[in-house]
SEMAR-123110 format. One record per residue: x, y, z of N, C-alpha, C, O, CB in turn. Coordinates in steps of 0.05 Angstrom, whole numbers. Each point is the difference from the previous one (the first is absolute). Glycine has a CB too. Layout:
REC   n_east   n_north     n_up   ca_east   ca_north    ca_up   c_east   c_north     c_up   o_east   o_north     o_up   cb_east   cb_north    cb_up
REC        X         Y        Z         X          Y        Z        X         Y        Z        X         Y        Z         X          Y        Z
...
//
This chain:
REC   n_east   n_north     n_up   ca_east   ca_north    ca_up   c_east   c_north     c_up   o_east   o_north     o_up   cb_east   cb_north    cb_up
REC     -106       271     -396        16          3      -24       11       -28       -8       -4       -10      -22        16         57       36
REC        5       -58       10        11        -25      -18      -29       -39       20      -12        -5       20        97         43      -26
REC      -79       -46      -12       -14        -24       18        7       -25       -6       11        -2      -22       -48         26       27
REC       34       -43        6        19        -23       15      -27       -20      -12      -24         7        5        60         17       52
REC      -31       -46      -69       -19        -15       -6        8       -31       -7       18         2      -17       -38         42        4
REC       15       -66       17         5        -30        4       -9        -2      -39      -22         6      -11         5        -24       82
REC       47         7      -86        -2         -4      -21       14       -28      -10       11       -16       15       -18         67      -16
REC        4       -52      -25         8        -37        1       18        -4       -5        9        22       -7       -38        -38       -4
REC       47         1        9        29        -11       -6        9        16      -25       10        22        5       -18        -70       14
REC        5        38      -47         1          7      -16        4        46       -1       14        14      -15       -41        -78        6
REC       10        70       28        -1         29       -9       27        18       14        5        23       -6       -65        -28        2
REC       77       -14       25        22         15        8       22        -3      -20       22         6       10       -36        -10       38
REC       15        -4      -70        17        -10      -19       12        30       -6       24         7       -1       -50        -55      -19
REC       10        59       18        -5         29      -16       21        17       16       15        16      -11       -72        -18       -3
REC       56        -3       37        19         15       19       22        -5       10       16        16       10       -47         -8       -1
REC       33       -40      -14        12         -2       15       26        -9      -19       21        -4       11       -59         -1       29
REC       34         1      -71        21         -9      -22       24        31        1       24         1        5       -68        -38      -43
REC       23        63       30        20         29       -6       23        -7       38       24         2        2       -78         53      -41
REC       38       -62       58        12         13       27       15       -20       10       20         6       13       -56         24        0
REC       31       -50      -18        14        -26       10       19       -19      -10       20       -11        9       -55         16        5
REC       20        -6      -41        17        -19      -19        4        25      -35      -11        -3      -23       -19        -62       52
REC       39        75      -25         3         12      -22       19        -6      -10       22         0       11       -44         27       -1
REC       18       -34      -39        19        -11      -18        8       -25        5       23        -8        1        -9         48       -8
REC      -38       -56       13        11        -35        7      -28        -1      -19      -16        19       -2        46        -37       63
REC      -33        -5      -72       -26        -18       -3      -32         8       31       -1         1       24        51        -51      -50
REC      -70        54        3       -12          6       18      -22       -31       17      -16         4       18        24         52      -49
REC       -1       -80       21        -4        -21       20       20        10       24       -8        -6       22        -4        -36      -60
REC       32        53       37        16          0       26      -19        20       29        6         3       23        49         -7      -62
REC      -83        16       20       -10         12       16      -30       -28       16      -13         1       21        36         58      -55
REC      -23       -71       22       -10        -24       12       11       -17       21       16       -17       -5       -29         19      -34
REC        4         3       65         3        -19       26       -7       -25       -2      -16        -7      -18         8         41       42
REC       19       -52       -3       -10        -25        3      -22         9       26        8        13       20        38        -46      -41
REC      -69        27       17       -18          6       22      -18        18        0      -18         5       15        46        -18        4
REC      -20        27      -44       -20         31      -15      -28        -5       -5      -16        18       -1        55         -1      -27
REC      -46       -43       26       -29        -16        0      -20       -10       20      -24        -1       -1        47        -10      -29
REC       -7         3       50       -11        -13       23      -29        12       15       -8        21       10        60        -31       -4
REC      -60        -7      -11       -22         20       24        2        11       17      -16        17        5        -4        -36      -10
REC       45        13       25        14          9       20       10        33        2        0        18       16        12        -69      -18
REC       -5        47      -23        24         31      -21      -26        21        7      -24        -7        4        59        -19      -64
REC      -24        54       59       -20         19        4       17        24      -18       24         4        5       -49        -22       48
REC       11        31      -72        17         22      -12      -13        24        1      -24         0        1        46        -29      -30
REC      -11        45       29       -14         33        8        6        17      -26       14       -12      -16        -2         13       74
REC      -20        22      -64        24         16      -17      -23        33       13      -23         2        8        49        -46      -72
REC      -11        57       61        -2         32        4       -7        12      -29        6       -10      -21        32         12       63
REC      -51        20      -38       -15         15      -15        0        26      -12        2        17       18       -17        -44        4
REC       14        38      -46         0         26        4      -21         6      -17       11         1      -22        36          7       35
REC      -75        -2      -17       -22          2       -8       -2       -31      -18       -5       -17       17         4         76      -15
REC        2       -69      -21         0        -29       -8       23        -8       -9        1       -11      -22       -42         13       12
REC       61         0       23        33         -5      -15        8        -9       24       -4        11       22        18         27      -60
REC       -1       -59       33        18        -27       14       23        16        6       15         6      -19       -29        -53       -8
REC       19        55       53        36         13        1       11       -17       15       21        -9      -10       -23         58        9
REC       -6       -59       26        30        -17       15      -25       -25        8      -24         3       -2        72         44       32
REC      -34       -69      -21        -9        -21        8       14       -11       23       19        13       11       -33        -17      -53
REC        3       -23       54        11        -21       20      -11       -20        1      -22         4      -10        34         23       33
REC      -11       -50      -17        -6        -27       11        3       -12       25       13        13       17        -5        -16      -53
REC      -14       -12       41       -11        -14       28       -2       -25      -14      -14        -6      -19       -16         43       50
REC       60       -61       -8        -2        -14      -13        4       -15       31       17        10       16        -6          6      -74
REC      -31       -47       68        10        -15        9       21        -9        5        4       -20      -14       -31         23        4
REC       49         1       30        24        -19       -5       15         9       21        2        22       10        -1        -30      -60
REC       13       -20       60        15         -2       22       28         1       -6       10       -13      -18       -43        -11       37
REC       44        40       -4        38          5        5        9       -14       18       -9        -3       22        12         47      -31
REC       22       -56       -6         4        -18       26       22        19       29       11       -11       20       -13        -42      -65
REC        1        81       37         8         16       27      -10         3       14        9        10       21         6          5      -34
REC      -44       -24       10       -19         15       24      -28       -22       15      -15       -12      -16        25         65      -18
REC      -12       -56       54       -16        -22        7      -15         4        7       -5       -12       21        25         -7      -16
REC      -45        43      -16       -33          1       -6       -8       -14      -16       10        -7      -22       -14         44       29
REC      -19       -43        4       -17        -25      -23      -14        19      -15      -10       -15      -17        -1        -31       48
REC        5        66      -36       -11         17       -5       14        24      -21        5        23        7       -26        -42       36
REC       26         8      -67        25         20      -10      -11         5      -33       -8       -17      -15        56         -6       51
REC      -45        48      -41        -9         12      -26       36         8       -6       20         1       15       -85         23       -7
REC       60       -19      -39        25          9      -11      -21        21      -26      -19        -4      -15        66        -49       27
REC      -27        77       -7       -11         23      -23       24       -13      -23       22        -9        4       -41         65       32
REC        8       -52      -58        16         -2      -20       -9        15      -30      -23        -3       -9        36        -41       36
REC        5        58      -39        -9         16      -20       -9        23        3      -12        11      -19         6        -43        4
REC        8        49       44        -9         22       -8       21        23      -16       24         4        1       -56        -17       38
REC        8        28      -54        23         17      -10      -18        27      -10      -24        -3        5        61        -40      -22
REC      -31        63        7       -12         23       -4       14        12      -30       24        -2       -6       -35         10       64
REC       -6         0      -70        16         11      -22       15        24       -1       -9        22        7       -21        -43      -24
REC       52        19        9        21         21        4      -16        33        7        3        13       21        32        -47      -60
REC      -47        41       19       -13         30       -2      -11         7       20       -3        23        7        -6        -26      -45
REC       -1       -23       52       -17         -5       19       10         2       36      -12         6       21        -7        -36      -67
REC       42        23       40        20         -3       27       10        19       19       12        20      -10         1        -49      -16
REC      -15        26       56        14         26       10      -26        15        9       -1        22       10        46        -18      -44
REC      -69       -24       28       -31         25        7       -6       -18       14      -23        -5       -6         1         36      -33
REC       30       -50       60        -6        -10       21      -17       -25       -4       -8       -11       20        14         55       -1
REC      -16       -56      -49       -16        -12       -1       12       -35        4      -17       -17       -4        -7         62      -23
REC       48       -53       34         8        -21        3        3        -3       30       12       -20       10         7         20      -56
REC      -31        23       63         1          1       28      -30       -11        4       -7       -15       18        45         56       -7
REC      -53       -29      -31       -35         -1        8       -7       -28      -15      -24        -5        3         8         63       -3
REC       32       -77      -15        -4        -24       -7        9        -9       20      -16       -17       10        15         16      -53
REC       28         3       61        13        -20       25      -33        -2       17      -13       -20        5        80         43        4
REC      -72         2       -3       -17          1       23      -24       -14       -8       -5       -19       15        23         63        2
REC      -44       -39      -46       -12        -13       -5       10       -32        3      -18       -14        9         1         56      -32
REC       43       -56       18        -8        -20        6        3       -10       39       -7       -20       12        18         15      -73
REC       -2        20       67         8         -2       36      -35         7        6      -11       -18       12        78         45        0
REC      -79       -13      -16       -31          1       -4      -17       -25       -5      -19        -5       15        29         46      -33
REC       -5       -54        2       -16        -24      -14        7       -22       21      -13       -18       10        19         31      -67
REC       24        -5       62         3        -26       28        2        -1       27       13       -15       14         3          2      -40
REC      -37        40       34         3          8       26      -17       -16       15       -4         2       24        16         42      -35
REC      -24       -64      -10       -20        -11       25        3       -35       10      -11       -16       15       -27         55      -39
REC       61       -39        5        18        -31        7       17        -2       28       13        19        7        -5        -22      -59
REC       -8       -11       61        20         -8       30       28        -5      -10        8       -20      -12       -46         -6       41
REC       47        42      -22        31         -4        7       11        -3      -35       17       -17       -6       -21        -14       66
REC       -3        41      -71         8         12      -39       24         6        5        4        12       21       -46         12      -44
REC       62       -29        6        32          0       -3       -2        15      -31       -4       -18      -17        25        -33       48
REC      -21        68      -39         8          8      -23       23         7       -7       14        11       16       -49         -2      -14
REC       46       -15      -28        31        -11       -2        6        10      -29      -16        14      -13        14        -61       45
REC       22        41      -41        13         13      -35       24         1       -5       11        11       19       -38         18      -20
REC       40       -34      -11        16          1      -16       11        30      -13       -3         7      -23       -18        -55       19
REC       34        66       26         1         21      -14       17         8      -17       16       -19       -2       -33         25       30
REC       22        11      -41        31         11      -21       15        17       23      -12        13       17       -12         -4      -75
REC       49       -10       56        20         17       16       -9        29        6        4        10       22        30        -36      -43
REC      -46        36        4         1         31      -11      -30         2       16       -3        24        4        34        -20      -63
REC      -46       -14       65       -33         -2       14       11         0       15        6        23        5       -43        -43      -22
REC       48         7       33        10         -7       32      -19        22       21      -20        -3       13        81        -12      -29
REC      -43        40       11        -6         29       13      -32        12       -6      -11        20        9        67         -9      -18
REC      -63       -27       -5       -32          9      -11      -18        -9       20      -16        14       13        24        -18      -61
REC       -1       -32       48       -18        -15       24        1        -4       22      -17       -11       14        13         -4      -37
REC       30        28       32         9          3       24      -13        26       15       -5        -2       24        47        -22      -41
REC      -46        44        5       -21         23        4      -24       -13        8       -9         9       21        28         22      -54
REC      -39       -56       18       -21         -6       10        0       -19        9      -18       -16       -4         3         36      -16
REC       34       -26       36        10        -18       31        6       -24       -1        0       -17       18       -26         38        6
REC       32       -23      -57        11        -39       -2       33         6        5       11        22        2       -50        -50      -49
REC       50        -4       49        24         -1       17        7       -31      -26      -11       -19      -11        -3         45       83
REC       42       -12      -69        19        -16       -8        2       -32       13       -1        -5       24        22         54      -32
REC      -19       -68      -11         8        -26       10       21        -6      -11        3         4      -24       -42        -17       33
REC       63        -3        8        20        -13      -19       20        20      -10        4        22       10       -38        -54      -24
REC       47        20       -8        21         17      -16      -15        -2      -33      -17       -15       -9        69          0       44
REC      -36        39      -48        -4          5      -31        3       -29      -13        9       -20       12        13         71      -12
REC      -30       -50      -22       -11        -28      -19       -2        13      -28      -11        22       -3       -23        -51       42
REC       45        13      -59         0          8      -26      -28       -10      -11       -6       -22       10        59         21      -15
REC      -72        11      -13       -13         -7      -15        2        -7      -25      -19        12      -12         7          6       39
REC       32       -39      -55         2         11      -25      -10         9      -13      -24        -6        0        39        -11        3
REC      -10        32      -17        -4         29      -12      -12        16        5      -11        16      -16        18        -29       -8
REC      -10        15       51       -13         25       18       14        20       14        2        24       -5       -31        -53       12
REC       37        17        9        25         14       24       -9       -16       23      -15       -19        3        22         74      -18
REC       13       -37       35        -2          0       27      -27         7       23      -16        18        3        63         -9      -22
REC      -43       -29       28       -30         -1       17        2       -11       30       14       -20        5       -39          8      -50
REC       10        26       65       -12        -10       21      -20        -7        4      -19        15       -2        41          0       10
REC      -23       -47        3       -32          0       23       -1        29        8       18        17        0       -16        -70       28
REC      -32        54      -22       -10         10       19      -31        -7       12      -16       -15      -11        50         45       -7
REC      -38       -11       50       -28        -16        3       -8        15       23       13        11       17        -3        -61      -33
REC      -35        49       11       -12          8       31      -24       -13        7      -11       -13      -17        27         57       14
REC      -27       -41       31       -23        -11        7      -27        16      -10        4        22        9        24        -40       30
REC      -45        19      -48       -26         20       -5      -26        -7       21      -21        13       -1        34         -9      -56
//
């Protein structure tokens, strides 16, 4: 029914402006690093319609001392869309993609209100809360894959 497929920078815009940045400028849905060859973007499926997305992005935190460290950034699912488990089966597709790396630190920047979401699929809090402007409240988080 739904399927998971490696798409390009440009096509998570779609998802990620209504869920993420709504009602800002939609450059604010543009990353630094959304290009890289490094960057990896996914989005989920529902017969040919774009519903939730994520990225895979190179990059080191300075909390954690694996040389080896991805950061998810941007995932998001479209509202209608939410609550049907499909932002669990994007976590895992990408914990999948990096099951075959040594010692992978996967890491994020979460919103307050996720906390209890990713904590279900066994990431762990780092640190204390951190403001984002005009986002909210956020924790690291991270686990090994």
């Amino acid at each position: 029914m739904y399927a998971i497929k490696k798409i390009a920078a440009n096509d998570t815009i779609s998802v990620r402006h209504p869920v993420l940045r709504n009602g800002k400028p939609i450059e604010s849905c543009h990353f630094d690093g959304d290009t890289l060859p490094s960057t990896h973007h996914f989005g989920i499926f529902i017969a040919k319609k774009l519903i939730g997305v994520i990225s895979l992005f190179k990059s080191q935190h300075s909390f954690f001392q694996a040389g080896n460290q991805i950061q998810i950034r941007g995932m998001a699912v479209l509202e209608e869309f939410q609550r049907k488990g499909l932002g669990k089966m994007l976590i895992r597709h990408c914990e999948q993609q990096l099951k075959d790396e040594a010692d992978c630190l996967l890491w994020f920047n979460a919103r307050e209100n996720a906390g209890p979401f990713y904590e279900k699929l066994g990431y762990t809090i780092s640190g204390t809360s951190f403001e984002i402007e005009d986002v909210g409240t956020h924790f690291v988080m991270y686990k090994y894959v």
